[in-house]
N, C-alpha and C positions, 0 to 999 in steps of 0.2 A: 402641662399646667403646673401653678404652684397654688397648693391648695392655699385658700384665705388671703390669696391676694389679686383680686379679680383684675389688677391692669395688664396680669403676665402671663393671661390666659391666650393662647395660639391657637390659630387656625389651620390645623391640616388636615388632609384628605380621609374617607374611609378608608380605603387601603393601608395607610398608615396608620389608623388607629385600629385596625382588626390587627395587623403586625405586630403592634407595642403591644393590649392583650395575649396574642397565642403567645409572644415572647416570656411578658412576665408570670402568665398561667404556668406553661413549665417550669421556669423557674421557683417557681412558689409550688407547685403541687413537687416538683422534685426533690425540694428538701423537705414538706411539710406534711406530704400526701393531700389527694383529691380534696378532702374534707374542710382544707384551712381556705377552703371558697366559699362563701356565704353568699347566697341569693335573697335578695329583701323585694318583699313586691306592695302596693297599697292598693285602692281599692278600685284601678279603672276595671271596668265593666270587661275589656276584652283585653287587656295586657294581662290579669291576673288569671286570667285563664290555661297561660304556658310558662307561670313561676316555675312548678315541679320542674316538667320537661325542662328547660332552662338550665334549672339548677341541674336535676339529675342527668339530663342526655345531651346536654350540650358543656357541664362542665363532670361530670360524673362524681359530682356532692353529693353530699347527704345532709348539708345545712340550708335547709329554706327557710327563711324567718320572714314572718310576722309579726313586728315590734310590740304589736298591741299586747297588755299585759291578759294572759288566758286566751289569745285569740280573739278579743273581745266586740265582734263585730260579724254576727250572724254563725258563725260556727256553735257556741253553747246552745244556741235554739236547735242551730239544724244537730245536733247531737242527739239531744232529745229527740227530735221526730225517727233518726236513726235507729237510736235501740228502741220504742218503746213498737214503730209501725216498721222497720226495716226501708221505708222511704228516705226520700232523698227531698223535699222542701213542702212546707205545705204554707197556702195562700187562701188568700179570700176570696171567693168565688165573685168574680168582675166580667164574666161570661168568654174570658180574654181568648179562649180557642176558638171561637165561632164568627162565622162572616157576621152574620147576622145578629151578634150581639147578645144584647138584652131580649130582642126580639125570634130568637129561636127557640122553636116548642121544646127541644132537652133544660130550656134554663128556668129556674125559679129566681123569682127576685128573693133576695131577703128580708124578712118582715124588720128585725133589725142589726144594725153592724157594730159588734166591740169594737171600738179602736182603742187600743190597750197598750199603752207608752211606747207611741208611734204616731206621727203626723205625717199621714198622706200627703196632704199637699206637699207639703216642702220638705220630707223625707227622701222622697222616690220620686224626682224628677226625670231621673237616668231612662227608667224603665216606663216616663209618664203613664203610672198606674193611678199617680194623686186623681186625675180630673174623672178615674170610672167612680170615685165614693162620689163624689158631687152629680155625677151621672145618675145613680142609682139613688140617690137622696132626694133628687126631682121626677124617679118615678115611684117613688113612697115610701123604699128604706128609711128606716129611723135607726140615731144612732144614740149609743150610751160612748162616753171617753174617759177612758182613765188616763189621769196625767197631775202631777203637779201645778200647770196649768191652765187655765182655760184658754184654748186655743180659737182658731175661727171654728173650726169642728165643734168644739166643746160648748161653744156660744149660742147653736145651733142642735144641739143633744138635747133629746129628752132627759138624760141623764149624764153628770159632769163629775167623777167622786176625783174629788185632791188630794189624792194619795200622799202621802210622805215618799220621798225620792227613795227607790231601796229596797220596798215592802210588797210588791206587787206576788210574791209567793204565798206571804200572808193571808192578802187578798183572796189567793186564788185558790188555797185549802181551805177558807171559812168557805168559800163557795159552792167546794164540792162537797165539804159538811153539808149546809144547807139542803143540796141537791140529793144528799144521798137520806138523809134523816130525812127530807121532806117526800121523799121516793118520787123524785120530779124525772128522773132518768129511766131510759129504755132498756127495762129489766132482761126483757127477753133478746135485744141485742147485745147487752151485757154477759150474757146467759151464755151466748151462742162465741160471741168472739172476745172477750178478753180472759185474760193469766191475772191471776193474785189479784183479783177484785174488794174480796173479802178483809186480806193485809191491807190495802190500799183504804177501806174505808176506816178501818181503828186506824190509824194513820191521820185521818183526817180528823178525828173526833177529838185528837188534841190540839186543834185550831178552833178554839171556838170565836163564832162571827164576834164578842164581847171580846175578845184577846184581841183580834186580828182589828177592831176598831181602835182598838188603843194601840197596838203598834202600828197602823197606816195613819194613826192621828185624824178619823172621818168618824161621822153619827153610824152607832150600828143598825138601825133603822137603814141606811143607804146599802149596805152591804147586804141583807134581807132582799131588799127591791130590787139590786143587781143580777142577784144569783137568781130569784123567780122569775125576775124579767127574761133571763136570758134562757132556761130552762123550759120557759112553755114558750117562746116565741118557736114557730117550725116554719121556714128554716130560720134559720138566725147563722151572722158570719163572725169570726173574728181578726182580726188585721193586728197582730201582735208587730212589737218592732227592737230596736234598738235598747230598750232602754232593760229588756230580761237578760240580754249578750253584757250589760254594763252593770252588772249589781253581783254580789257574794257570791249568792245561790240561785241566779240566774237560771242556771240550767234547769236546776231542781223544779222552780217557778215554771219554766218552760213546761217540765214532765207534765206537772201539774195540771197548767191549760189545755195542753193536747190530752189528758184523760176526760176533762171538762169538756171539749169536743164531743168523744166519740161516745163518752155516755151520755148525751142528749139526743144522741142520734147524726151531728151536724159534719158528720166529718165523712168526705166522698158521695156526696148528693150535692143535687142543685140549688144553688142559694146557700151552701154551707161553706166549708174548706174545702178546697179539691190540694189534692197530695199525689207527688209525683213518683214514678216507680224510680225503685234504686237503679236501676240498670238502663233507665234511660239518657239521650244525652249523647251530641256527637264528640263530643269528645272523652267519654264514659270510659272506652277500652283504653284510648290512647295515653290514659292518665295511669291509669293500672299496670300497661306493659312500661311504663315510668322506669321499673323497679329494674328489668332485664337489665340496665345498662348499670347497674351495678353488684359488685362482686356477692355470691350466693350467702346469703344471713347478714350483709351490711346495710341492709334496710331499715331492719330495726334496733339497729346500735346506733340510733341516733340522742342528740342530747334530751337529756329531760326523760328517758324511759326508765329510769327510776325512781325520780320523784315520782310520775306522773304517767305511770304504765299503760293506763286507760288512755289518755291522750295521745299517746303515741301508736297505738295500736289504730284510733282513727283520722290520727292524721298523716297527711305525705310529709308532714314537717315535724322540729323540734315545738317542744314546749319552751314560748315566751320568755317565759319566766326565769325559768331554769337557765337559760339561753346568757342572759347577761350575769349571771354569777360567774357560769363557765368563761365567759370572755375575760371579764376580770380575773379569775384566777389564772389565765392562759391553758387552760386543760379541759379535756388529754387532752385536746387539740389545738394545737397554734395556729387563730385562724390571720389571716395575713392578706388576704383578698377577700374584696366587698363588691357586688355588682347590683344596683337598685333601678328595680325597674318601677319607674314613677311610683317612688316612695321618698319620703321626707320625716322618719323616726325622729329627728330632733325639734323638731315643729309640729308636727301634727303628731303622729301615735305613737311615741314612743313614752311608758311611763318612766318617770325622775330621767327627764332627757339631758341631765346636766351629767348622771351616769352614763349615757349611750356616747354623751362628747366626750367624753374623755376614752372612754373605750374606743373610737374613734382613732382618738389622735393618737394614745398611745400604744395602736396594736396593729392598725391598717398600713402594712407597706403599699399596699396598689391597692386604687378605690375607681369603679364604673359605674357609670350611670344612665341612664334612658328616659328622657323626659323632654317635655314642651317645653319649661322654661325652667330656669336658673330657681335657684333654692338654696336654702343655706347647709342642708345637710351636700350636695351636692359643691357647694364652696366649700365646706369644713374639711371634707377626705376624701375628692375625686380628684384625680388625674387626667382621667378622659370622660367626656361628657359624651354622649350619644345621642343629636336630636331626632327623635319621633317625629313623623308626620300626624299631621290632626287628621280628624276623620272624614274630611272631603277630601284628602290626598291620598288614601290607598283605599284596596277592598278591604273586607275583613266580613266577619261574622259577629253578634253579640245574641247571647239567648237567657235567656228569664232564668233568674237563679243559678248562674253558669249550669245551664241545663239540668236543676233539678225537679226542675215544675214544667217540662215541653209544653205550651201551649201555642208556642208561635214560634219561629224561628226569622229575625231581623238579619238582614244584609246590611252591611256598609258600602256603598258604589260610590267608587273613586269619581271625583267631579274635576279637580285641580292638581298641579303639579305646580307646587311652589318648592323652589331651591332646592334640595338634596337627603331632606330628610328622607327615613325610611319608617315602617313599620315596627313595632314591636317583634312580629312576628319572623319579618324579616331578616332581622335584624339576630335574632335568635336563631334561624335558620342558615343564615352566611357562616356564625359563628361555629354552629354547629360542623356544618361542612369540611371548617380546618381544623374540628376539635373530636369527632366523633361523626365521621361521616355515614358509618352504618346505620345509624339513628338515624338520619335524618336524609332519606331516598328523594326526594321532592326536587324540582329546578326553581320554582316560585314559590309563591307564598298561595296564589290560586292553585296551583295543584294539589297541594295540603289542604283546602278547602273543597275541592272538586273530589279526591277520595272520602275524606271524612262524613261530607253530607252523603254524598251517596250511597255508601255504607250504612248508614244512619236512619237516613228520612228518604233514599230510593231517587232525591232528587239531582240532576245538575247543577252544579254553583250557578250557573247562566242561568237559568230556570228561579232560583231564588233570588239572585241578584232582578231579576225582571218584576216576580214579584213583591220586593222589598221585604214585605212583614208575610211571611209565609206562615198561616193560623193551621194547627195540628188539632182536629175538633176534639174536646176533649172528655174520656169516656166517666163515666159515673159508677160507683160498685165495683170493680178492680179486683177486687178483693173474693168478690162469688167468682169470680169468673178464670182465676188463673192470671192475673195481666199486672199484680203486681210484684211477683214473685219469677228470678228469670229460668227457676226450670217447668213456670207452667201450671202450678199447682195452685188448687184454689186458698184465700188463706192469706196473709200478711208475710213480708218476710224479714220473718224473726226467725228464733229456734224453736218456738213453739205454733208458728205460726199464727198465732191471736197477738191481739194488741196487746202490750205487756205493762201492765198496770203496778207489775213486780217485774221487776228489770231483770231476765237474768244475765244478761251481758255486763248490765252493772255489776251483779254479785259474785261472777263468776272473778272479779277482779278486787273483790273483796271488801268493794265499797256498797253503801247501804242503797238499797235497789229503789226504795220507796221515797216519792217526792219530802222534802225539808223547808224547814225555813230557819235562817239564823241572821243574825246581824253583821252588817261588817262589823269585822272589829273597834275600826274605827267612828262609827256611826254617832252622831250629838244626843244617844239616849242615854243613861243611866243603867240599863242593862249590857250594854254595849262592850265587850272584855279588855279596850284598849281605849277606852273612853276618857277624854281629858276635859275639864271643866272650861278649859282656855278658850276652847272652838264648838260654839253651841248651834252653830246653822249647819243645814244641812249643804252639802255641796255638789250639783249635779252638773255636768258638763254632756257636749258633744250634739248637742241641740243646734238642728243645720238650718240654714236661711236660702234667698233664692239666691242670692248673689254670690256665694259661694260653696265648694261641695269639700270638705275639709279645709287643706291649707291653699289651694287651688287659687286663680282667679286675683291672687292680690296686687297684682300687677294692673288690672285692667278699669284704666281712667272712670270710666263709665258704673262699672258697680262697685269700686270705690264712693263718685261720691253720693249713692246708695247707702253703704256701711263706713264710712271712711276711718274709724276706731273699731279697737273689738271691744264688746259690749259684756255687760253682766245685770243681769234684768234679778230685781228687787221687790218686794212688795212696798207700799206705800208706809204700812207699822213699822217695817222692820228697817226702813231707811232713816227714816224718825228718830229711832231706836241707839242705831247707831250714826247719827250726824251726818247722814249720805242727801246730796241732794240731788236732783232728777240734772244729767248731763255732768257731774260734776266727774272727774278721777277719785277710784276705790282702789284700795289695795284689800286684794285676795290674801289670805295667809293660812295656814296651821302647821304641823310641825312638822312636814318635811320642805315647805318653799313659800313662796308668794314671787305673785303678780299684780302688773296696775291694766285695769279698765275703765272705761269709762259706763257709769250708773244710770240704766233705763229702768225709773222707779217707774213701777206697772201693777195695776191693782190684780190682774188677771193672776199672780206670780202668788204661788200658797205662802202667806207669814212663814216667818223660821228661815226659806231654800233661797239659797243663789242660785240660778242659774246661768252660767258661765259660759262663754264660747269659745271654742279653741280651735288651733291652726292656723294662729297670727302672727305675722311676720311681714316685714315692712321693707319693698321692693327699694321703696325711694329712701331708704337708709344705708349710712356705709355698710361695706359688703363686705371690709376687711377684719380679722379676726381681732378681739375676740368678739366686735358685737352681732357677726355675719348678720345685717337686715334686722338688727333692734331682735333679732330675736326670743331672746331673754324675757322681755320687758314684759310682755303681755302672753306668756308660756305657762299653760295653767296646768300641763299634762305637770312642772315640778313640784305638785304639790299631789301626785296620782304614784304613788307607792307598788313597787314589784311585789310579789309573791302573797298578795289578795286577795287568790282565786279560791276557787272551792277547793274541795280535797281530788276530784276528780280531772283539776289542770284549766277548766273551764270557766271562764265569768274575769270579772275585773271589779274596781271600785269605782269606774269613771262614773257613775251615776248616783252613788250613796256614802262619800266622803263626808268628814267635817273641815269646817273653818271658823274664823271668823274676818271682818271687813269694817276697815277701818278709813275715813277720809286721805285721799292726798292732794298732791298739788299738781300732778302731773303723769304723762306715761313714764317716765324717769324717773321719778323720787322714790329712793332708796332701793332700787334693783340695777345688781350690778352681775356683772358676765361671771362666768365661772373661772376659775383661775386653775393653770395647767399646772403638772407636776406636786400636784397633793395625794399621790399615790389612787390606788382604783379600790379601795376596800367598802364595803356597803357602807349607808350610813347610818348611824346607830341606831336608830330610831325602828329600824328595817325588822320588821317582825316577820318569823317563818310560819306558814300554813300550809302545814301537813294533812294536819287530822282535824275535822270540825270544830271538834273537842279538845283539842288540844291549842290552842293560841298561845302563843308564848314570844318572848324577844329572845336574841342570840343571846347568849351570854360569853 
């Protein structure tokens, strides 16, 4: 193919394009070593399940990337639940392991449900977990919603707090003040199972509900009602989401909520959160024995384990962040092969994606790809495309949380065979065979299924494939009993075995153990260390719709015209405010980019925030470079800044940026493509976060 010019793209066989692969693989690992292969993967349910393996056993990298800036997409939460419970996901109790539902004597309903910057309905279509809160709302669940806006949930809450996009940490240390000053918590399970309770509450006593009113911008009256509402309801659930993985101190927030759990009592009971053991998961060992295929200590010489040494010790991959400095600089490693398994960093999650194009064009000798459909990162620096079959053309597996919460385990059963695509897994597996064949022993893709589960869950692939959604009932107390820990022991697993309310896995790495709260930098307050008068709204993105699941779906006639623009929802004041009228073209801006959308003024929407949606890109536009698909035009991630994250590698700013928004004329007026050959140097504006406390620009 010739990248960026879609009419010179060819059609040849698999054969030959696994040929051109293993060809330029040696080539490129023989002058560059393994490492100058990067594996990029996004968020499908069952492809990112064999990123690592991929990367590591089929190309024998060490570079797996995840564009998102901090990982910032379920990883900072599940971190949290990692050191504080030694688990692997924790969810809302929706009774998901049992035949019998709601209606099985182990289940409690919940009296009521947090949903805390997270929309069921149209969050989690994937896993349709949306329709069990509506389920459970019609059999007497009541819910409280935090979010910046009133959602259909929220409209439907006994209680709806408008947070300020950014500040749900705030929130959620006035809470456990409250809880703990109010002694609303279960002293004596307190007693029994948690570390550093006592830090953890002076800790808290510097958030008072009066502070944390004023930075979430809500009555402190509300914050009072939240924290006693949720403290005597027993049980009470909470359904945290997206929006803790996309703020500063995300993670921190995260810690914070899950100690708010367990000291009310709600955390591994019926009707509360159920939490999954670390060591569960068929695919649990096979990610772990990852490491075997390569050389003895080059596991953790991966990028980013300097800045960000905590990060890398819990992940199979580099640190984000870290990630595009080193490619701009070309060090140490000259990475020279790209292989994307249905990801799209320049459209969807890549931050300042006008830095990933360039890096891109200026450093990709050979680019692969694995996907449904055409994309523009896939036009910009592939060579070879690789089309996936959809999910009625092969078997496969998909399990809840990639197996960190087992409550069921889902089949995929092959229905159709349309044209020649293959599986992901397949497809990895073929590869494997002419790249690393000891790794990878299997003839199919079913036999890799039929060992895994059986080893796993005792079942036959045939056996699960029969019964489609295979329910794992799910046990309660875990924790008395030996079953969350895998040598058996009763207890959590941590290093002290209690829930660690003082991290010491945190501390042990130098960083402060105890839940925080800070501002981004860049945030539209006045305390804010990078605060600029220019951009006084707040700016949240990444809020999903039915019609599409990122950048996904913009092809298809039908939920186009559904969504047929990409959208930026407004308050009614704040449209006013700034000359925006309902349907008209807005340009998005602050000071690292701008984008045009079109203005859905909505009362629901907190004064001050834009809420912005991203992953847009336009099929039915030229495809040729530089505009690859209008790209550019409505590309909100260039206004979503690298190196963001907390000091621990974790979180992002996609959800608590500033800007401000201005009328246009059009998707077009005045955004223009990036321009090649302006060298790869950050751009000035680009501030380093090391240390909480330390915010600073380069100089």
């Amino acid at each position: 193919a010739f990248r960026g010019q879609p009419d010179k793209w060819e059609r040849i066989t698999w054969d030959e394009a696994y040929d051109i692969i293993v060809e330029k693989y040696h080539e490129l690992t023989e002058k560059y070593g393994p490492d100058t292969v990067s594996v990029w993967t996004g968020t499908g349910r069952e492809a990112s399940a064999y990123q690592f393996q991929t990367c590591n056993q089929v190309f024998h990298s060490r570079t797996a990337i995840h564009a998102n800036g901090g990982w910032s997409c379920v990883i900072p939460r599940q971190t949290a639940m990692d050191w504080l419970l030694g688990c692997a996901y924790v969810e809302y109790d929706g009774a998901f392991g049992f035949k019998d539902r709601y209606d099985d004597p182990r289940y409690e309903l919940p009296k009521y449900m947090l949903v805390w910057g997270r929309d069921t309905l149209w969050s989690n279509p994937d896993g349709l977990f949306g329709h069990s809160t509506v389920d459970m709302m019609k059999r007497g669940t009541k819910l409280a919603v935090i979010d910046p806006r009133v959602t259909w949930l929220g409209s439907r809450a006994e209680m709806c707090l408008q947070v300020r996009p950014g500040t749900d940490g705030a929130l959620a240390m006035a809470c456990c003040n409250i809880i703990i000053s109010e002694e609303l918590y279960d002293k004596e399970l307190v007693e029994q199972w948690v570390y550093g309770f006592d830090e953890f509450a002076e800790r808290m006593k510097t958030m008072t509900p009066e502070r944390a009113a004023e930075i979430c911008q809500i009555d402190v009256e509300e914050i009072y009602a939240f924290a006693r509402l949720y403290a005597t309801s027993k049980p009470a659930s909470i359904a945290w989401g997206l929006a803790f993985d996309q703020q500063f101190t995300g993670t921190q927030a995260g810690q914070c909520v899950m100690d708010m759990i367990f000291m009310c009592g709600n955390m591994d009971v019926p009707g509360g959160n159920t939490c999954g053991a670390s060591h569960r998961g068929f695919l649990g060992k096979w990610r772990v024995d990852t490491q075997s295929c390569l050389k003895p200590g080059e596991f953790v010489g991966r990028i980013g384990k300097d800045e960000y040494p905590l990060f890398n010790h819990r992940m199979f991959s580099g640190q984000p962040d870290a990630f595009l400095e080193h490619f701009e600089a070309d060090e140490p490693t000259k990475f020279r092969m790209a292989y994307f398994s249905n990801s799209d960093p320049i459209a969807c999650n890549g931050n300042e994606s006008e830095r990933w194009y360039r890096v891109f064009k200026e450093r990709f000798e050979f680019g692969v790809a694995t996907d449904l459909f055409m994309n523009p990162t896939i036009m910009c620096c592939c060579d070879i495309f690789l089309p996936i079959s959809t999910f009625a053309e092969h078997n496969g597996l998909v399990q809840p949380y990639y197996g960190g919460n087992m409550q069921y385990q889902g089949t995929i059963n092959k229905a159709i065979t349309v044209g020649e695509a293959k599986s992901d897994l397949e497809i990895s597996l073929l590869l494997g065979k002419r790249l690393n064949p000891e790794a990878w022993p299997w003839e199919t893709a079913e036999d890799f299924y039929e060992e895994h589960c059986f080893n796993s869950l005792g079942k036959h692939f045939d056996e699960l494939k029969e019964a489609v959604c295979y329910q794992i009932p799910y046990e309660y107390k875990k924790y008395e009993r030996g079953l969350m820990r895998p040598d058996g022991y009763p207890g959590w697993n941590s290093s002290t075995a209690m829930v660690e309310f003082r991290s010491t896995y945190v501390e042990d790495y130098g960083e402060d153990p105890l839940p925080y709260f800070k501002e981004c930098p860049y945030a539209p307050v006045a305390d804010a260390p990078l605060h600029d008068e220019r951009y006084p709204l707040s700016l949240t993105t990444g809020m999903r719709k039915y019609t599409s699941f990122h950048s996904e779906h913009r092809m298809i006639q039908s939920l186009r015209e559904i969504d047929p623009w990409p959208w930026v929802e407004i308050n009614p004041q704040t449209a006013e405010e700034y000359g925006v009228v309902d349907g008209g073209w807005v340009t998005i801006e602050n000071m690292f980019g701008a984008c045009n959308m079109q203005a859905h003024v909505q009362a629901n929407i907190k004064p001050g925030v834009v809420v912005a949606s991203h992953g847009w890109w336009f099929p039915e536009q030229d495809a040729n470079e530089p505009n690859l698909y209008g790209n550019w035009k409505a590309n909100v991630n260039k206004l979503l800044p690298y190196r963001l994250c907390s000091p621990l590698g974790f979180g992002s700013i996609h959800d608590n940026m500033c800007c401000t928004i201005r009328p246009a004329t059009s998707l077009e007026d005045g955004i223009e493509p990036p321009v090649l050959g302006e060298g790869l140097a950050p751009y000035p504006h680009m501030p380093l976060v090391r240390d909480a406390t330390n915010i600073h620009e380069p100089g």
